[in-house]
C-alpha positions in Angstrom: 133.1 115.9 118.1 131.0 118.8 117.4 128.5 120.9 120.2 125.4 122.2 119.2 126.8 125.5 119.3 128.6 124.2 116.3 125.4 124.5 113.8 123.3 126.6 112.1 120.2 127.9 114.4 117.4 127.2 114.6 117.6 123.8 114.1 115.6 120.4 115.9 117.7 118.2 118.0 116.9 114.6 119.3 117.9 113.4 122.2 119.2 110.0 121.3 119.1 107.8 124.9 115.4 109.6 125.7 114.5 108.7 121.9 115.2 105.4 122.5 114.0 104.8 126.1 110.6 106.1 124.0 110.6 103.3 121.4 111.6 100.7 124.4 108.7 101.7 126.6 106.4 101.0 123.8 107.5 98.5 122.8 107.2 96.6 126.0 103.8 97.0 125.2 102.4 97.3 121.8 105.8 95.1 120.3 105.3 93.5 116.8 101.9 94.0 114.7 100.2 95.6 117.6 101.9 99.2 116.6 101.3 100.4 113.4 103.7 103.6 113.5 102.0 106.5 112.5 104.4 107.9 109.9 103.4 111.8 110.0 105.0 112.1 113.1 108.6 111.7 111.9 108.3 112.0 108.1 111.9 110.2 107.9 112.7 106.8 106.5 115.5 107.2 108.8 113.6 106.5 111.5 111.4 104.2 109.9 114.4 102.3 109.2 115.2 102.1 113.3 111.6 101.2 114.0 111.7 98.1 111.9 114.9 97.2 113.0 112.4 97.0 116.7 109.6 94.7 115.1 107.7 97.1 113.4 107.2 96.2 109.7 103.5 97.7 109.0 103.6 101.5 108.8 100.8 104.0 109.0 100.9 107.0 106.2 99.0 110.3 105.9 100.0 110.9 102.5 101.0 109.6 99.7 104.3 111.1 99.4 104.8 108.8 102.5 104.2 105.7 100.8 106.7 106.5 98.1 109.2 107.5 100.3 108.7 104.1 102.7 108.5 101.7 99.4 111.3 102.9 97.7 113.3 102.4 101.1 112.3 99.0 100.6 110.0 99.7 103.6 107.0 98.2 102.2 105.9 95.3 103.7 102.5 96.7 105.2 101.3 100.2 104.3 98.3 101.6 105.5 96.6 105.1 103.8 95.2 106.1 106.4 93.8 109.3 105.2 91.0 109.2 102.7 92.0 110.1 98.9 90.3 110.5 95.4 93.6 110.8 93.8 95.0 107.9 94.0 96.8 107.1 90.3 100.2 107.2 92.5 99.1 104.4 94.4 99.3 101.8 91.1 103.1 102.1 90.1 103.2 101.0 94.4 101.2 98.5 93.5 103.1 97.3 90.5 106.2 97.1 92.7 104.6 94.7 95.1 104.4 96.7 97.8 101.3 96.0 100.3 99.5 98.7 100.2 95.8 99.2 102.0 93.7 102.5 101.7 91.2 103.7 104.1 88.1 104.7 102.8 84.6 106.1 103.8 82.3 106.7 100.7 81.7 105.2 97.3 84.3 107.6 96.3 87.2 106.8 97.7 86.3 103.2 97.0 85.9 104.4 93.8 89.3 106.0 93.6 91.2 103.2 95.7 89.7 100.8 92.5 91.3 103.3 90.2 94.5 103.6 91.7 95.0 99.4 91.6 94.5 99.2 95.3 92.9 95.8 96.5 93.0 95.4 100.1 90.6 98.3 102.1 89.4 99.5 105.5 86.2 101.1 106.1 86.6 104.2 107.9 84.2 104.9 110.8 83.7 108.1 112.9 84.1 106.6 116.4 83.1 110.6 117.6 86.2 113.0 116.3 84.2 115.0 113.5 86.5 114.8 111.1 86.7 111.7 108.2 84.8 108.7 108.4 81.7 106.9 107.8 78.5 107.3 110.2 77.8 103.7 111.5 74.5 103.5 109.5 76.3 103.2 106.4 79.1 100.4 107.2 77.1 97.6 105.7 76.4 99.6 102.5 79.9 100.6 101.9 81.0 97.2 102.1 78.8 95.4 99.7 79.8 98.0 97.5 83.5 97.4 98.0 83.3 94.1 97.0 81.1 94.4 94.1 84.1 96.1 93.2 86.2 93.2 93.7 88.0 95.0 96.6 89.0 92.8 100.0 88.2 94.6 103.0 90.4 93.7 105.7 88.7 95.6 108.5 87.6 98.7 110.2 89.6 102.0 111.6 88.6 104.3 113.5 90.1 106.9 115.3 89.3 108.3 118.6 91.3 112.0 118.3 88.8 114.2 120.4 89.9 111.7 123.2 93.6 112.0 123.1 94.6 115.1 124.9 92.3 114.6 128.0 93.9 114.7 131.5 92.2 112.4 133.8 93.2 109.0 132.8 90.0 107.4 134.3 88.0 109.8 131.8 90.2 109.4 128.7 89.6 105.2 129.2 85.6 105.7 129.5 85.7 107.8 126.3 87.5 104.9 124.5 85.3 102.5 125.6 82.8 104.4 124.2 84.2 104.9 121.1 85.6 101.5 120.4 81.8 100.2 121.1 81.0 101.9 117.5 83.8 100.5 115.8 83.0 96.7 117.3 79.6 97.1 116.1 81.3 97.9 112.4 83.8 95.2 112.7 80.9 92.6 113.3 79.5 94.0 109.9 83.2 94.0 108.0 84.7 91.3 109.4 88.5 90.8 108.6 92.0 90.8 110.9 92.3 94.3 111.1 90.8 97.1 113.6 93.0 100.1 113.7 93.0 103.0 115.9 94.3 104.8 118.4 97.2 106.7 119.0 99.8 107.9 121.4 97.5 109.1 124.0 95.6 105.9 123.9 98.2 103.4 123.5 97.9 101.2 126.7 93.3 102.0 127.0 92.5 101.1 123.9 92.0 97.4 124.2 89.8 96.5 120.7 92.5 97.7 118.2 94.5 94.8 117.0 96.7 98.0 116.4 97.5 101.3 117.1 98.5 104.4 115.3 100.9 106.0 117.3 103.9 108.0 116.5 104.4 110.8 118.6 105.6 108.8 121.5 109.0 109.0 120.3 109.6 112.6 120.5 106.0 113.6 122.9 105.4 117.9 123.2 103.8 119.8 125.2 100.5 118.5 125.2 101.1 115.3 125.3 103.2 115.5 127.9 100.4 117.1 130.9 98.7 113.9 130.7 101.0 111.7 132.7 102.1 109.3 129.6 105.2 107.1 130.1 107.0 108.7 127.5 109.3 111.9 128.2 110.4 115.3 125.4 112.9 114.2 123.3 112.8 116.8 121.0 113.3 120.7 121.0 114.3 123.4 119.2 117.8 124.8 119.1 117.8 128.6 118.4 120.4 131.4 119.7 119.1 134.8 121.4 120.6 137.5 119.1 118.9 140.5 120.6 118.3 141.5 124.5 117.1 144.8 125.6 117.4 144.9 129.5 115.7 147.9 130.5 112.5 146.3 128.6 113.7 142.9 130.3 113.0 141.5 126.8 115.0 139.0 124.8 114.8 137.5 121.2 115.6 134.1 119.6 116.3 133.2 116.0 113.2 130.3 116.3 109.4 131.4 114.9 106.5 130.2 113.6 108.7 128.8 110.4 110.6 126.6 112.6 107.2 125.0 115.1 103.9 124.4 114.6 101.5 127.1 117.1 98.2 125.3 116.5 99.0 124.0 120.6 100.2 127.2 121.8 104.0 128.4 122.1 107.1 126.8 122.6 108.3 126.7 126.5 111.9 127.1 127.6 113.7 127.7 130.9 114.2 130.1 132.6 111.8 132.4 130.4 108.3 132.5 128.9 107.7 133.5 125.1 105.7 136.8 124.6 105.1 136.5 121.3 106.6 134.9 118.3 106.7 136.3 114.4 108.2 134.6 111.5 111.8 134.5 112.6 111.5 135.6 115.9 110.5 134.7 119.4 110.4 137.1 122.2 111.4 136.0 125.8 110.2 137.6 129.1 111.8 137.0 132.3 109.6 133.8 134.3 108.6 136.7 136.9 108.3 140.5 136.1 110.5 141.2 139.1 112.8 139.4 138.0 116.2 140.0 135.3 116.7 138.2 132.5 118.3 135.2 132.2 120.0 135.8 128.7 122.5 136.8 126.8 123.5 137.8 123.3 124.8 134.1 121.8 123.1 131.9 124.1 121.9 129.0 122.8 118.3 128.1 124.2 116.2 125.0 123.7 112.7 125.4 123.5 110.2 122.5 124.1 107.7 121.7 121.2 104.5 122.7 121.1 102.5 119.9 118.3 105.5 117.5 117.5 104.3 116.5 114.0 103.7 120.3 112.0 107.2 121.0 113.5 108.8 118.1 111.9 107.4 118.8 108.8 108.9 122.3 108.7 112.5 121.1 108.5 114.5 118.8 106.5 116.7 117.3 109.4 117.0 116.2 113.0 120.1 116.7 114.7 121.0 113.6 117.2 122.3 114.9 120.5 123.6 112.6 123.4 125.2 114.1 126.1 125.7 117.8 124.8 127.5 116.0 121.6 126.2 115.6 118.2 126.2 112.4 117.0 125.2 112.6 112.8 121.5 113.0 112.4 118.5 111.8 110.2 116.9 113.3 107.2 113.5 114.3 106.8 112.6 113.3 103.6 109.0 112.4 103.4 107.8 116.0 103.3 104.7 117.2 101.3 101.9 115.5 99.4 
């Protein structure tokens, strides 16, 4: 059976038992329709594939690539777009195959485009406070007579409630939801319909209006996500060998940059060192103290821990399973791009 030392670096490796004690913990409770997997986090049908196998049949896409990918898997039971598109011509050959597709939307636009594409089943988008897509609350009732003066059902509302998901204090993070989810009641009482979708991983257990939630990076967490006391542990990090050390400078390099993990959430972390700076194909490792040596040598292998779980993902085409120090096959990532 092959070590990890056995690959190609840099490369992502997932451990397999804390992966699944992930999926178990959240499934104990969001099971069933209340999780709507959020499908940018992993990018694999692989994994979509083990996620239904745990109840989940209604996936939650960013692009449309996604939706191709999850269909043609014969993963299409429940599809959500939940990103906003004018292009959606793609959508109809989904369509055509019978796959149960629903588009968000916030303007006559993307109403406009979701008509276009064949789409017949909507949400109306609402900014719940995160300045980034949806409709203001004002324009809610407006958007939906025009939806169905273009013949278009609209099943619900989403909303989601991003500027709250990172902070710390628990008690705070649950007001701000609260909050939030007050705006998106008031535009389900306008709507109507089964649906109200939000949320995500750092939500998961406050959000208490969502009939579902949009979480996906629960199954692998990073280092954000993991200073805010979630149940969930790191499942995933990055495998990369030092191939240069220079003691005098107490300086080390590994083979992992900013091609192999996102940055947007600051630098990797690994043990016994802390990252100076990283460059394309490089990262370079101080010692923990100053005073200190360094801990490394040429042809270790070191595992760094992931900074913004879902931009790392999409930067390679496979994870590597790992249980105890073993490989054990791997899944691909083959919903990348647009």
């Amino acid at each position: 059976m092959r070590k990890l030392s056995d690959l190609q670096t840099p490369f992502l490796a997932v451990e397999l038992d804390t992966f699944h004690r992930n999926l178990e913990t959240m499934q104990s409770v969001r099971p069933g329709s209340s999780l709507r997997p959020h499908v940018k986090a992993f990018k694999s049908t692989d994994i979509a594939g083990i996620l239904k196998q745990y109840g989940y049949s209604g996936f939650c896409c960013a692009t449309i690539k996604e939706l191709e990918g999850l269909v043609a898997n014969v993963l299409g039971d429940d599809l959500l777009l939940a990103n906003e598109t004018l292009n959606a011509s793609r959508l109809r050959s989904l369509v055509d195959q019978d796959a149960q597709l629903t588009v968000a939307v916030d303007s006559v636009e993307t109403i406009d485009a979701a008509k276009d594409g064949g789409i017949r089943d909507v949400l109306i988008d609402v900014n719940v406070g995160l300045p980034r897509c949806g409709c203001d609350l004002k324009e809610v009732a407006i958007l939906c007579a025009y939806a169905r003066r273009k013949g278009l059902n609209i099943r619900g509302v989403m909303g989601y409630e991003g500027h709250l998901m990172f902070i710390p204090d628990r008690a705070e993070r649950e007001k701000g939801v609260i909050k939030a989810m007050q705006v998106l009641q008031e535009a389900h009482s306008i709507t109507g319909g089964d649906i109200i979708s939000a949320g995500g991983t750092g939500t998961f257990d406050l959000n208490k209006l969502a009939t579902e939630i949009q979480a996906g990076s629960f199954l692998f967490m990073d280092t954000r996500y993991s200073k805010i006391g979630l149940p969930f542990e790191e499942s995933l990090t990055i495998v990369s060998t030092i191939i240069s050390v220079e003691r005098n400078q107490k300086r080390a390099v590994c083979d992992a940059g900013v091609k192999s993990f996102a940055t947007d959430y600051g630098k990797p972390i690994l043990k016994d060192g802390v990252i100076e700076f990283c460059s394309d194909e490089h990262s370079t490792i101080l010692p923990v103290e100053p005073s200190s040596e360094l801990a490394f040598n040429v042809g270790d292998l070191v595992r760094l821990r992931v900074p913004h779980v879902d931009p790392t993902i999409a930067k390679h085409s496979r994870l590597v399973c790992v249980q105890e120090g073993y490989i054990h096959g791997g899944w691909e990532v083959d919903l990348r791009g647009w």
